[in-house]
N, C-alpha and C positions, 0 to 999 in steps of 0.2 A: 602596351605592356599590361597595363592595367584588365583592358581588355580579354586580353588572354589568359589571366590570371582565375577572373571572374567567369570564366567559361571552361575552365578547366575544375575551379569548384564545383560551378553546375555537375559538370559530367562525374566528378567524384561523387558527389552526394547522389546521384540519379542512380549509380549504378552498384554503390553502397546500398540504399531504400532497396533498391531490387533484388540485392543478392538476400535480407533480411527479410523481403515479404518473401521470398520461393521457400528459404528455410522455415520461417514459421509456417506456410502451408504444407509443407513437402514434409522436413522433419527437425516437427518443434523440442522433440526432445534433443537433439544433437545442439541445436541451436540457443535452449535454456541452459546445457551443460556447460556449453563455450561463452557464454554473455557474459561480458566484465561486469563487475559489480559495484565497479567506480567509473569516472568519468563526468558526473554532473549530471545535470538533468535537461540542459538546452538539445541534446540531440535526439534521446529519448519523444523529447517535446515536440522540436519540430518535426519529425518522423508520425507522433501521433497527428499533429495538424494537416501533414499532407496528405495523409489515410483518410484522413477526418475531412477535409476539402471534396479528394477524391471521390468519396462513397457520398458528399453530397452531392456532387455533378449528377452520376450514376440517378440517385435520386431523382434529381430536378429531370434530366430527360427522360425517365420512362414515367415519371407524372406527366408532363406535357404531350406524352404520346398517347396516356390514359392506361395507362397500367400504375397500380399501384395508387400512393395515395394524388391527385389529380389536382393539378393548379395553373395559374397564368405563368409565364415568365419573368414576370417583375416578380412577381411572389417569389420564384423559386433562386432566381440572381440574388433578393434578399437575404434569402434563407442561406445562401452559400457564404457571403459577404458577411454574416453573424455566424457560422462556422467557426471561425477561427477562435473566437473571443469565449465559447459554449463551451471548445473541446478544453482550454488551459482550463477554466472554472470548476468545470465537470471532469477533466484529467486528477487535478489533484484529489478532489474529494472521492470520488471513485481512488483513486491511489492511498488515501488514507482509510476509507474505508476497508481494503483487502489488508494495510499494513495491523491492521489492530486483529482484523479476524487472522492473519499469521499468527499474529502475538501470540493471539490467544492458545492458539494450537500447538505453540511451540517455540516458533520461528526465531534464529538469531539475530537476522539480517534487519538493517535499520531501514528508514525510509527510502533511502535512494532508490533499492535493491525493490521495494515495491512497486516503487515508479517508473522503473525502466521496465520488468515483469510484465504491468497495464500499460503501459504504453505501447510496447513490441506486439503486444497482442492485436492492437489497432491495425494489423496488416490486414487481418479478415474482415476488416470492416467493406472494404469497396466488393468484396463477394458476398456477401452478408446483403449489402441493401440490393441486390439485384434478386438474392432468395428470399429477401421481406418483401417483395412484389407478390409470394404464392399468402394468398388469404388463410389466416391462423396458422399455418404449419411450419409458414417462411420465418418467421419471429422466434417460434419455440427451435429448428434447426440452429439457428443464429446464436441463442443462447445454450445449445448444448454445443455444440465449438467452442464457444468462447470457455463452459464448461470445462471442457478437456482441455485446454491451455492453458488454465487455472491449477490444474489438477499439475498437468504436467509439470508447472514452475514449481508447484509447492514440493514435487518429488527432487526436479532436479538442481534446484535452488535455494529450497530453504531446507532440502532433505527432512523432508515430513515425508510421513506412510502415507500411500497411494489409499489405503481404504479407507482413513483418516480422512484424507483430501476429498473423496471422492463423498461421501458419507455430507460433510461442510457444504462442499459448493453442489451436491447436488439437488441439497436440499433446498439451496439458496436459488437453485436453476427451474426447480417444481413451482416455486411461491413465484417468481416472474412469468411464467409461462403459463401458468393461471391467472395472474393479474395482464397479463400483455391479450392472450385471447376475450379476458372481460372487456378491455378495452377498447378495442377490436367491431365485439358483438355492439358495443355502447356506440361506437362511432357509426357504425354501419346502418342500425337505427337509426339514430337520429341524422344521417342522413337521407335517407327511407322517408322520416318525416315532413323532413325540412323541403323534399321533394315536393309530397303528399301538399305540404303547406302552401306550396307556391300556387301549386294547380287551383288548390281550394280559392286561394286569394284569386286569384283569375277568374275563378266560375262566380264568386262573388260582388266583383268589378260588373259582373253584368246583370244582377239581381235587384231587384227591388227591395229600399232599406230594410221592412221589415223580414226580406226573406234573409237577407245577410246579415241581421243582425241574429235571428236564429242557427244559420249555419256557424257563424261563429263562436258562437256557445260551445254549441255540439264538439265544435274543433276543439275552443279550450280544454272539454272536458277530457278527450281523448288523449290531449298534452296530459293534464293529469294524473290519468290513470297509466299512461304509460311512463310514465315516471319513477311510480310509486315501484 
């Protein structure tokens, strides 16, 4: 009995999650229009966690295939396994973050009504980390989506002006997507480097101290200046 019970919630929840991630892809406006505005926050929640699960898997196997960012599989099982604990932390503050920038713009709707808005959103996250695989362009895509489903709730939810909206989080969507390409270029360097470095350490394992003690130099220096 019990059994059955417990497998009939799975299939409700599964195919509930599915019908909300097709409508936030398909048509988030119809979908913002119709979203209760009460109900609590555990569903909201867990809806963001299993987007948030899911878009890590995604993740962890196209690193281990060598796309995108690249790591062992303990790394990446880790990284999933701290998923959960990242998305509540970083669920609210992100959701109190967008309720104040409502505030500000207008908005009547209390907390709740923000946190269901960012969390619903999290359906794009498992398409999202398969397009943050493409270098610079994948990240800045990713944040002008989520963009438009910002724009979208504050239209159909908190009934704010679309150029109002649009104006706020676009601005909000330029200042990450210059900071996420910086990012980016910084990572990719100093990967570059840390490449550069190993090699070095290698050609120096086989040097005589006084020549390794000079290559090394030279190497610091260039940490240095490409630093600065």
């Amino acid at each position: 009995m019990d059994e059955n019970r417990l497998e009939f919630d799975f299939q409700s929840y599964s195919a509930k999650y599915l019908e909300i991630l097709q409508q936030i892809i398909m048509t988030p406006a119809s979908f913002y229009r119709q979203m209760s505005k009460s109900g609590g926050l555990v569903d909201p929640l867990v809806f963001m966690v299993v987007m948030s699960i899911a878009a890590g898997l995604i993740r962890a196997i196209l690193g281990i295939v060598g796309i995108g960012f690249a790591g062992s599989f303990s790394a990446a099982l880790a990284s999933i396994i701290l998923i959960p604990v990242f998305t509540v932390i970083f669920g609210f503050i992100g959701a109190a973050i967008l309720f104040v920038i409502w505030k500000a713009m207008g908005s009547q709707e209390p907390f709740e009504v923000a946190f269901r808005c960012f969390a619903y959103a999290a359906a794009i996250s498992p398409i999202t980390a398969v397009v943050n695989a493409i270098p610079y362009i994948g990240a800045v895509l990713g944040l002008v989506w989520m963009t438009y489903l910002l724009v979208t709730a504050s239209k159909e939810v908190h009934n704010l002006q679309p150029r109002l909206s649009w104006i706020v989080f676009g601005a909000i969507c330029a200042i990450l997507s210059i900071a996420s390409i910086n990012a980016q270029i910084t990572a990719r360097n100093m990967a570059k480097r840390l490449g550069a470095a190993q090699n070095r350490f290698g050609q120096i394992n086989q040097m005589k101290p006084e020549e390794a003690g000079k290559a090394l130099g030279e190497f610091m220096k260039g940490v240095q200046k490409g630093s600065r």
